[in-house]
N, C-alpha and C positions, 0 to 999 in steps of 0.2 A: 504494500500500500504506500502510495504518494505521502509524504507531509512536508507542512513549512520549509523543514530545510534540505530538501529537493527543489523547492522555490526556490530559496536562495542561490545554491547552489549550480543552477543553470542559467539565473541571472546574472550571478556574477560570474562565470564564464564567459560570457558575450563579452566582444570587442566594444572599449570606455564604457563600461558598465560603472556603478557604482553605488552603496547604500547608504540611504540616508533616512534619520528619525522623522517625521512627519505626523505630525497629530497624532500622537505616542504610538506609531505602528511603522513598522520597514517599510521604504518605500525603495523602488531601484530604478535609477535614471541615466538615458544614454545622454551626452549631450545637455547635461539640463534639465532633460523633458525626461517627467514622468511614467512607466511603463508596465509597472507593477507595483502593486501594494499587498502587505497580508495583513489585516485583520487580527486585532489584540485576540480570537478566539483561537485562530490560526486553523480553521477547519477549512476554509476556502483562501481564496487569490483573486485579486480582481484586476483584468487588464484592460487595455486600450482594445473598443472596437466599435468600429461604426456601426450608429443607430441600427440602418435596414439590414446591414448581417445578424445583428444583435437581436431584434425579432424574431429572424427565421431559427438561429440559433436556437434560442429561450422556448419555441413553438417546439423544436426536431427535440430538441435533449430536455425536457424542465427540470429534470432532477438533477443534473449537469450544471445549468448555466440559472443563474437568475440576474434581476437587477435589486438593489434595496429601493424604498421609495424616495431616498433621500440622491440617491442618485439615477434617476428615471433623465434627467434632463440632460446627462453627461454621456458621452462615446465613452464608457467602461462596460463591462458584462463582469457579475462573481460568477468566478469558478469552484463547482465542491471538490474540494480533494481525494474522497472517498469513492467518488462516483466516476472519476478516471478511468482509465483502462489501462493503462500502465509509463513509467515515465516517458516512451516518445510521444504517446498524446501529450502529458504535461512540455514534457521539449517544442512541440511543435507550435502549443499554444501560446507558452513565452516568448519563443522566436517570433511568432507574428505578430505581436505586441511589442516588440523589439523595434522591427520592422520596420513599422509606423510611427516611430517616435525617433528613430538613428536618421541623421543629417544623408542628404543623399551623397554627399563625397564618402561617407563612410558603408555605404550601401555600394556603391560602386568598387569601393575595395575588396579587391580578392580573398581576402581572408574574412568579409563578412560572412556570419552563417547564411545558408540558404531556406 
């Protein structure tokens, strides 16, 4: 089973990854920008994603993905950790929240994940 520090742990492997305390919870930023947070329960993860994937998502997986209602108006989706299928979903899902938030000269660089 996935936990928190498996979040960590593949976040800060990404190229200028870094963590930082934010509203007493990890938060890990490429560039600056924001791209993952956990949650002082540390049962889920919430990333960067746009609105209309974030529906289809939340509709396909609900016991997967949700939004809180405090952030309904934000591009994030929570992810449960429990509900994973094993760390290359959690790999895949941090690298795309990656993604979206890494400058594109660093997107462009060869050695950014794929």
């Amino acid at each position: 089973m996935t936990d928190s520090e498996d979040v960590r742990r593949i976040a800060l492997s990404l190229p200028e990854t870094a963590e930082k305390l934010a509203w007493g919870m990890p938060t890990f930023r490429v560039a600056g920008k924001m791209f993952v947070t956990i949650p002082d329960d540390e049962t889920s993860f919430a990333v960067r994603c746009p609105m209309i994937e974030r529906q289809e998502l939340i509709a396909a997986e609900p016991a997967k993905f949700w939004v809180p209602a405090h952030e309904a108006s934000s591009n994030w989706v929570r992810v449960r950790l429990a509900a994973l299928d094993d760390q290359q979903e959690l790999r895949d899902i941090v690298v795309d929240s990656w993604r979206q938030a890494a400058p594109p000269q660093l997107l462009e660089d060869s050695s950014a994940p794929a």
